[in-house]
C-alpha positions in Angstrom: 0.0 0.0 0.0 2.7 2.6 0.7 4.7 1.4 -2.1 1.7 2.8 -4.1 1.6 6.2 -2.3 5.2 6.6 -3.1 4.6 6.3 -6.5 1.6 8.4 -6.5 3.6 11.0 -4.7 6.3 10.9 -7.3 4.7 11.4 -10.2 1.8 13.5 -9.0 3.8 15.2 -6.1 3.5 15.2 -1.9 1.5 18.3 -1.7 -1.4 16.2 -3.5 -1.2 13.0 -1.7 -0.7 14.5 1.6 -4.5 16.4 1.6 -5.8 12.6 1.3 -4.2 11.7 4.6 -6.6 11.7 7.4 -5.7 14.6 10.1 -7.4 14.0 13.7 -5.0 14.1 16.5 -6.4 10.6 17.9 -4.9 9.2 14.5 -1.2 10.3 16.1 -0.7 7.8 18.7 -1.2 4.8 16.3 1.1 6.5 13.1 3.8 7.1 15.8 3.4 3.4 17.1 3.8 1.7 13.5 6.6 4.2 12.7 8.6 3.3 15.4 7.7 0.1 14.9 9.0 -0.1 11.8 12.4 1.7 12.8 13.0 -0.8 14.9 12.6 -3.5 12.7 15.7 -2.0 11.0 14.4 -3.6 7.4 15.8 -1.6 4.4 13.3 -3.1 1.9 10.2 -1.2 3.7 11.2 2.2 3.6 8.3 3.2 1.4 6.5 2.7 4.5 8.7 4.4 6.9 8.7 7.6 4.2 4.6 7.9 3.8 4.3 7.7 7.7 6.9 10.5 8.3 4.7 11.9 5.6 1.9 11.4 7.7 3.0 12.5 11.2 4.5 15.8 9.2 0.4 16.5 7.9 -0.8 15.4 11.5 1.7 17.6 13.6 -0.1 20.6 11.9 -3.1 20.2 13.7 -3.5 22.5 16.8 -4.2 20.0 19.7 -3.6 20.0 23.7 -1.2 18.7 25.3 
């Protein structure tokens, strides 16, 4: 699936993907947990992933929440 928004996001550019993304803050917790998951799992072949979720947290980070 990621490997798909890469591609998307090459050709037709982050900016566009990156509106598609859902942006709550409860959708935070779980993006940070899978990318640190996915850190630690130290595999190269998976870094698709690791670059839509940065993607992700950077779209998410945006919205004005409590802490």
């Amino acid at each position: 699936m990621c490997d798909a928004l890469y591609m998307i996001g090459k050709v037709r550019g982050v900016r566009h993907i990156s509106r598609y993304f859902p942006h709550e803050v409860r959708d935070l917790e779980p993006v940070v947990f899978v990318l640190q998951r996915s850190v630690e799992s130290e595999s190269a072949s998976h870094w698709e992933t690791k670059y839509v979720l940065l993607l992700w947290c950077s779209v998410i980070v945006l919205v004005p929440f409590d802490l």
